[in-house]
C-alpha positions in Angstrom: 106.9 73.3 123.8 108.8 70.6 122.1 106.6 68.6 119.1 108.6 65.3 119.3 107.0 61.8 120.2 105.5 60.5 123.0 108.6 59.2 124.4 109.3 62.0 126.9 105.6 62.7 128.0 105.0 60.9 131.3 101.3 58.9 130.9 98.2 57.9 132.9 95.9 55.2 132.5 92.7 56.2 131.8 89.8 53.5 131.7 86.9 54.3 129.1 84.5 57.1 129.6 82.2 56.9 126.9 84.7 58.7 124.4 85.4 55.3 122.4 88.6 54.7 123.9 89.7 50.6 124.5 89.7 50.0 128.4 93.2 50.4 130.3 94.4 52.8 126.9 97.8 54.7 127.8 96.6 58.0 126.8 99.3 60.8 127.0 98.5 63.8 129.3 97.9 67.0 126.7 100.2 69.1 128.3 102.9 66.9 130.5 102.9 68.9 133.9 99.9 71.1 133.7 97.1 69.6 135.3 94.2 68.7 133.0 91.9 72.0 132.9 94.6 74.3 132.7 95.9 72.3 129.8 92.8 72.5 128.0 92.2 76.0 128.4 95.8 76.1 126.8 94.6 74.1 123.5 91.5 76.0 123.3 92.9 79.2 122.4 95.2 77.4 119.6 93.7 79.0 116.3 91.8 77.3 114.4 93.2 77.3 111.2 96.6 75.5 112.7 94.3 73.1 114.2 95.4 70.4 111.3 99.0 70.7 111.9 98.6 70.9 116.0 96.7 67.3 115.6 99.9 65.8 114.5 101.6 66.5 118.0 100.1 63.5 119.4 97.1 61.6 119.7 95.8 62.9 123.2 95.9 66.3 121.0 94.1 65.0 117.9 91.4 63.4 120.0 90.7 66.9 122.0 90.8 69.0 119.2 88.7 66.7 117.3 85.7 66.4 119.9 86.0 69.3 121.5 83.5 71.6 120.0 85.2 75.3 118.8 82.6 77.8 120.2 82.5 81.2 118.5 84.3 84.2 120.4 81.5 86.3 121.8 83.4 88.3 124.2 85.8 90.8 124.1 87.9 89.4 126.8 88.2 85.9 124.8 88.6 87.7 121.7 91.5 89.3 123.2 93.0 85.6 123.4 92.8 85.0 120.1 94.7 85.7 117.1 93.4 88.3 113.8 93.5 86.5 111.2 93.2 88.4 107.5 90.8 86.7 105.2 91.5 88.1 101.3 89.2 87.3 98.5 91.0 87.8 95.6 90.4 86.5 91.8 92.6 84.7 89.7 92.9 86.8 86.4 93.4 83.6 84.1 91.3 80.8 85.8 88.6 83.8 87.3 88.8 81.4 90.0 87.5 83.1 93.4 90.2 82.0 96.0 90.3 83.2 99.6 93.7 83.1 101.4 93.9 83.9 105.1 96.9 85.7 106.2 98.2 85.1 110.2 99.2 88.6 110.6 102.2 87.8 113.4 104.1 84.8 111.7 103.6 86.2 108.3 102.2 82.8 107.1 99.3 82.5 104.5 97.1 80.1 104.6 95.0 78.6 101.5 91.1 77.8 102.6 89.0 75.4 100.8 87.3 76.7 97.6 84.2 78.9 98.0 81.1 76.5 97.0 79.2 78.1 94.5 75.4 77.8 94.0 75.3 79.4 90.1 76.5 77.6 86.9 79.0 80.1 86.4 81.6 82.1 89.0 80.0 85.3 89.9 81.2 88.6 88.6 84.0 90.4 90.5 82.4 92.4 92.8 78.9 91.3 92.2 78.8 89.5 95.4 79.2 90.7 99.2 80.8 89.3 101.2 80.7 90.3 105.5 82.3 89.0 108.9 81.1 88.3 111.7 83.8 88.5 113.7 82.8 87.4 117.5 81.8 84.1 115.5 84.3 83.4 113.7 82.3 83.7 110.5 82.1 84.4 106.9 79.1 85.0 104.7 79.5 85.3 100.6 76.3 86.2 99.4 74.7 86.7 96.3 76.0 88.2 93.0 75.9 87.8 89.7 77.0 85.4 86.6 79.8 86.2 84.9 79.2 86.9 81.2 75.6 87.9 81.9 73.1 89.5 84.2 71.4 86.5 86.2 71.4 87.1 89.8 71.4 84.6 92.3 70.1 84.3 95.9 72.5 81.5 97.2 74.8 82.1 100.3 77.5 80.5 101.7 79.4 80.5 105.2 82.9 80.0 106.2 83.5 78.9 109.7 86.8 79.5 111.4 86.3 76.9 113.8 85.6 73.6 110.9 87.7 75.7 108.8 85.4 74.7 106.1 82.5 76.5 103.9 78.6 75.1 104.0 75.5 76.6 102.2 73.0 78.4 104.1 69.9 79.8 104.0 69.4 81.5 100.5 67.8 85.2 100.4 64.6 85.6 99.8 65.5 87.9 96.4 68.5 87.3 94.3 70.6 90.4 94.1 74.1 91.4 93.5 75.8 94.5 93.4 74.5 95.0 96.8 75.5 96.9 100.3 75.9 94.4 103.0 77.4 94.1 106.9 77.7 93.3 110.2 74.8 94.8 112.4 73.9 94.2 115.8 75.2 90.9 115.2 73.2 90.0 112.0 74.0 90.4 108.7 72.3 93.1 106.5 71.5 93.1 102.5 70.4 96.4 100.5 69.8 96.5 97.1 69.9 99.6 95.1 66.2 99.9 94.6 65.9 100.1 98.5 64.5 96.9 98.7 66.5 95.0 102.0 66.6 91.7 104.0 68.8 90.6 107.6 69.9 87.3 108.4 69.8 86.1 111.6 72.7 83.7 112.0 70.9 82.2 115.4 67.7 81.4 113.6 69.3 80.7 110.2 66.7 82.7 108.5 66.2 85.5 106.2 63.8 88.3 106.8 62.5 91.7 105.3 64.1 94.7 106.5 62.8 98.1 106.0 62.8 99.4 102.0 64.6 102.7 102.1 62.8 104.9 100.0 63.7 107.7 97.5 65.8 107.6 94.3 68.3 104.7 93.8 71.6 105.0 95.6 74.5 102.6 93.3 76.7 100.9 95.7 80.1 102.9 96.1 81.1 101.5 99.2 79.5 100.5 102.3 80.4 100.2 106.2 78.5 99.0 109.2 79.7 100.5 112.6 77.8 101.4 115.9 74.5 99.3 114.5 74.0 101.1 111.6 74.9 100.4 108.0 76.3 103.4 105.9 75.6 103.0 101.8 77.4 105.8 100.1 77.6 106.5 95.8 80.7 108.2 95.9 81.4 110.9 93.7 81.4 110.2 90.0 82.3 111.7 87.1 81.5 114.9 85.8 80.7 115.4 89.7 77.2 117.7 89.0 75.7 116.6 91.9 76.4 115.8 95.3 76.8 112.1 96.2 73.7 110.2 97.7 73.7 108.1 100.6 71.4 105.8 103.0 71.6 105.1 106.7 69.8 101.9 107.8 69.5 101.8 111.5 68.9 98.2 112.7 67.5 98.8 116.1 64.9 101.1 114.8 64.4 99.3 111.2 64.6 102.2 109.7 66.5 104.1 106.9 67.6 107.7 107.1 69.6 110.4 104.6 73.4 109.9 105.3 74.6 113.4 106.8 76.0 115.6 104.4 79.4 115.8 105.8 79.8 112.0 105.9 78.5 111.6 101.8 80.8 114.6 101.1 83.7 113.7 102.3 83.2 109.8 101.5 86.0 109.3 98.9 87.6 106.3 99.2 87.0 102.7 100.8 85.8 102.3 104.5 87.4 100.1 107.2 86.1 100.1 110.4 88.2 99.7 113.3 88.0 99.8 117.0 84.2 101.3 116.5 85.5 103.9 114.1 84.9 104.7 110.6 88.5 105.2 108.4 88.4 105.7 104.3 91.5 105.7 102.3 91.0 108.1 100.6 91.6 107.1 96.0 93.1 110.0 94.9 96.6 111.3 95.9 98.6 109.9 98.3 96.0 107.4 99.1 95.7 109.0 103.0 93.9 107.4 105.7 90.7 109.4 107.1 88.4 109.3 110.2 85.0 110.1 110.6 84.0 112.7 113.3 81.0 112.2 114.3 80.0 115.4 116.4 81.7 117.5 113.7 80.3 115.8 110.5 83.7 116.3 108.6 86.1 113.4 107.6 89.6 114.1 109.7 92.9 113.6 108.4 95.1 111.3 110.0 98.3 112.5 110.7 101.3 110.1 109.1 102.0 108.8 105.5 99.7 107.5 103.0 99.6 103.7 102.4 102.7 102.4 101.0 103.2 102.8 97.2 104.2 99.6 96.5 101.1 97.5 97.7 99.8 98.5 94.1 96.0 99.1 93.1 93.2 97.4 93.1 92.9 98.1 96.9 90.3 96.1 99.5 90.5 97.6 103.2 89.3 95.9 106.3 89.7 96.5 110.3 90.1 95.0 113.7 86.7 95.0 115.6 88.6 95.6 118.7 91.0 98.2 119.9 94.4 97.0 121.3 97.3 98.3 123.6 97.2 102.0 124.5 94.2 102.4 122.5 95.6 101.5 119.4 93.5 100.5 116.1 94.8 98.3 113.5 93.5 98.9 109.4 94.8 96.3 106.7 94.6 97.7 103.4 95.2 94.4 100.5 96.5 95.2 97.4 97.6 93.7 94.0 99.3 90.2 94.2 97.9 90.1 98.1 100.8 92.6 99.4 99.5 93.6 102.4 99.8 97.0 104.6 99.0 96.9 108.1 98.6 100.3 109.4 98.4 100.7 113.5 96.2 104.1 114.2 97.5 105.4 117.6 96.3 108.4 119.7 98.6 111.5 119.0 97.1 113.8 121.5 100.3 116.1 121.3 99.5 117.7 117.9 96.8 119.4 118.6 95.8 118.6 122.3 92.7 117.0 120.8 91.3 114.0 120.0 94.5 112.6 117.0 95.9 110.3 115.6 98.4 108.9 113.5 99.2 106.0 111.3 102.3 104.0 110.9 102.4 101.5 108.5 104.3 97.9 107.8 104.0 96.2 104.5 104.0 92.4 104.2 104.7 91.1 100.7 102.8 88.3 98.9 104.4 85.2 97.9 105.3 85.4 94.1 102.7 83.1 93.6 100.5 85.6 94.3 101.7 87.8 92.0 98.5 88.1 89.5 95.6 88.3 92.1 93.8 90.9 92.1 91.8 91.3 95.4 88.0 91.8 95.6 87.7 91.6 99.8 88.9 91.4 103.2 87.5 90.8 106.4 89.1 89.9 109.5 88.2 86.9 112.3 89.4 86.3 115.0 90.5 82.6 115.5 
């Protein structure tokens, strides 16, 4: 489709329906030859974060992307006609300035989203906040943490929305807490502190509520995943490794914690992406391998292929697509130093063992040079 003027676009006149338009207004049709609905179905799967530069084409397109109302993708079906877009947090090591870049995986284009508004006096520690996706709406919640340069936690939360590609506060929690576990669950986002103490947010209502306090000894955030409406909390292992690792289970449907299984806390040893329902780690030592979780065997199963590419540099952030894609396929991004980026496509390799395999391949895509001293702190991955 060409993006020239109006000049070659045949019109209609329109007279005014209550949209503010001046009686007998030439209005351009949206998409010359299409007729009007199928044209708009067309415009409403444009992502949203090109929505700025698509306003330029003319004004018909302006006015409908401007008053149309972006809803949030709550199907599989129209997720699958929109675009996974990669959202990095990443800290800038002179400024300590939290940007949060968002990376169009197919054109290779990054995209700078407005500053994070922040509810302390001073920017919060790097990896004192969380920060989790709702994907199917297109949302982004960066919650909590604490000052940098002291220990004063903070309850304020704010929301990135894909479609207004802008940030807004909401509700705050009802404790302030950082260094915290947090995700997706059941569509609602879930905060756990490391004295057990726990709250959900229901993005419908806009509220905070208690959640069930896991009890027990303290478990320290290592890392943290939410898949299959649970939310996993694992310690890791640590240093001089006495003791096995502890970890929490908080199942939302029945608002209750459990012990992780001993497999799964075991064999926990690097950061979790989730993607396509299942649980991946990449693994910190070695080769930096990528990992599944088996359920029904309670082991953490190599995936066959390479480790992730040793020139996306540490500190790594990994994140997943929430739904599969062609053949079965599963796609794991895995963020590294100065925002280089590996995208690794999981694909069933039924042939090595005649069970259920796979294997990764992966692609890296470099960050600008501007990137170059970022140091990323989170990823998560909408769909727009």
């Amino acid at each position: 489709m060409s993006f020239s003027s109006s000049s070659s676009m045949s019109k209609q006149q329109v007279l005014d329906a209550g949209a503010g338009d001046e009686v007998g207004e030439e209005v351009m049709e949206l998409i010359p030859g299409l007729p009007e609905e199928v044209a708009e179905k067309c415009l409403l799967h444009l992502p949203f974060l090109y929505h700025r530069l698509f306003r330029t084409v003319s004004s018909t397109w302006n006015r409908f992307l401007t008053v149309s109302p972006a809803k949030p993708v709550a199907t599989a079906a129209a997720m699958s006609l929109s675009l996974p877009f990669l959202f990095a947090f990443a800290f800038d090591p002179v400024s300590r300035r939290l940007q949060c870049q968002a990376l169009d995986p197919f054109s290779r284009r990054w995209l700078l989203l407005p500053p994070v508004p922040g509810g302390a006096a001073t920017p919060p520690a790097a990896g004192s906040f969380a920060v989790v996706g709702l994907p199917r709406r297109g949302e982004i919640y960066v919650i909590g943490g604490v000052e940098e340069g002291g220990d004063k936690a903070v309850r304020s939360v704010a929301v990135y929305s894909a479609a207004r590609n802008g940030w807004e506060e909401a509700a705050a929690m009802g404790t302030a807490r950082g260094y915290m576990a947090a995700g997706e669950v059941g569509g609602r986002v879930v905060v756990a502190g490391e004295d057990g103490e726990a709250e959900v947010f229901d993005p419908e209502e806009g509220r905070w509520a208690p959640a069930a306090a896991r009890r027990g000894a303290a478990v320290a955030r290592y890392d943290a995943a939410a898949a299959g409406g649970k939310l996993y909390v694992t310690e890791g292992w640590a240093w001089p490794f006495e003791r096995a690792p502890r970890g929490a289970v908080y199942d939302a449907a029945a608002d209750a914690w459990s012990e992780m299984a001993r497999g799964m806390r075991e064999g926990w040893t690097g950061s979790c992406a989730v993607a396509g329902g299942r649980m991946y780690i990449v693994a910190e030592y070695g080769e930096w391998r990528l990992k599944r979780y088996d359920e029904g065997r309670d082991e953490w199963r190599m995936v066959a292929g390479t480790g992730v590419p040793p020139e996306v540099r540490r500190p790594h952030v990994v994140s997943g697509e929430v739904e599969e894609f062609a053949g079965g396929r599963r796609r794991i991004y895995v963020v590294g130093a100065g925002l280089d980026v590996a995208i690794g496509t999981v694909s069933p390799s039924p042939a090595i063992h005649g069970g259920d395999d796979e294997r990764v391949d992966w692609e890296v895509v470099k960050g600008p040079a501007e990137f170059a001293g970022l140091a990323p702190c989170n990823a998560q991955v909408l769909y727009a």
